[in-house]
N, C-alpha and C positions, 0 to 999 in steps of 0.2 A: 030318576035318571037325570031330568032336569038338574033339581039341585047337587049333584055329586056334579057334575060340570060346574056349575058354577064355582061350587065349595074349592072346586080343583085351581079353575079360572084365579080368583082371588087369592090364593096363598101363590101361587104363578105370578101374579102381580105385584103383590106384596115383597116377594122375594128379589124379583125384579127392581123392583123401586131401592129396595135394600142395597142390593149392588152398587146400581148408580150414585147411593148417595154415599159409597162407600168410596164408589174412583173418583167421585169431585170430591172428599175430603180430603184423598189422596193427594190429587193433582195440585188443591188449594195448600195441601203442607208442604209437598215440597219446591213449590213454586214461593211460598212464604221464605223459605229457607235461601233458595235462591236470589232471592231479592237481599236478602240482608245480610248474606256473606258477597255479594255485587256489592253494595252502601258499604259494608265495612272495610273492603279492599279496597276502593276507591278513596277510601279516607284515608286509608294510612300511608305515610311516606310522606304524609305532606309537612311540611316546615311548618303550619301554624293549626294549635291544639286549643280546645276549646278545655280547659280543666276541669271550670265549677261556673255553676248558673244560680243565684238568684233571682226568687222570683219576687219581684217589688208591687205588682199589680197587674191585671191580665196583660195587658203590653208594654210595660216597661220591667226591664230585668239589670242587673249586674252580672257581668261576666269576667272571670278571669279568664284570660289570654294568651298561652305562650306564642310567643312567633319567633323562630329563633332559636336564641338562648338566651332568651327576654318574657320578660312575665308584665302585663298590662292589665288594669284594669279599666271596662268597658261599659257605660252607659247605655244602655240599646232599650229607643221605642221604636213606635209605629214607625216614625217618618226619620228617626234620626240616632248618629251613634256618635258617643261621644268620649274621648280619651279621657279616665279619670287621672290617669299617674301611673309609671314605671314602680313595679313592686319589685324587690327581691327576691327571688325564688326560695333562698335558703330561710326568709321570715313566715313563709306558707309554713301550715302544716296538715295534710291531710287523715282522715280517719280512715280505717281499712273499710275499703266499700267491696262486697261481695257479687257487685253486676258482673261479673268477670267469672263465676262459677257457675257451677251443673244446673242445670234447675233442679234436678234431682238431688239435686246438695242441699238447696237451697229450700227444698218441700221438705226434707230430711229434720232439717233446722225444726221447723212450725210442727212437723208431729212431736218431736220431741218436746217442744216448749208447751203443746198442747196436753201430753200425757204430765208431762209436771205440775202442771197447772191445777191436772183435776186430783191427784196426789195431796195437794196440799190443802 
């Protein structure tokens, strides 16, 4: 008798625990998601665009710049930033970068490249 309470007890518990960690995943996604369509709307509209980053060593980097309808590039470390020179925007050229798709686009890709891989 004892133990058929307890046995009861523990999967009672167990399932309990389960719950909760199921509404703080919850809570933790869509509070994630929240936060980073906040940061993303608050970024856009603005007059000056960060394009491309270099990374030169843990604290100093290269950055292109637009501000405007001006393209800059930027010496940025710890303590200081510093204007390299006015670029032309039409002498950039960008590679198609896919941050901007599904993730499920994006996991799509890596199965596929995963089953070809073992194909061959």
């Amino acid at each position: 008798m004892i133990f058929a309470f307890t046995k009861t007890n523990s999967v009672v518990q167990f399932l309990s625990v389960l719950l909760i960690f199921l509404f703080v995943l919850g809570i933790t996604y869509f509070t994630t998601r929240f936060v980073g369509n906040y940061q993303k709307n608050s970024m856009t509209g603005s007059n000056i665009q960060v394009l491309e980053t270099l990374r030169l060593s843990s604290t100093k980097y290269i950055q292109l710049v637009k501000i405007g309808s001006k393209c800059f590039a930027v010496a940025v470390s710890k303590d200081t930033i510093t204007c390299l020179g006015e670029i032309e925007e039409e002498t950039l050229s960008f590679k198609d970068n896919d941050a901007n798709g599904s993730f499920k686009d994006i996991l799509a890709k890596f199965k596929v490249k995963s089953k070809d891989d073992k194909d061959v």
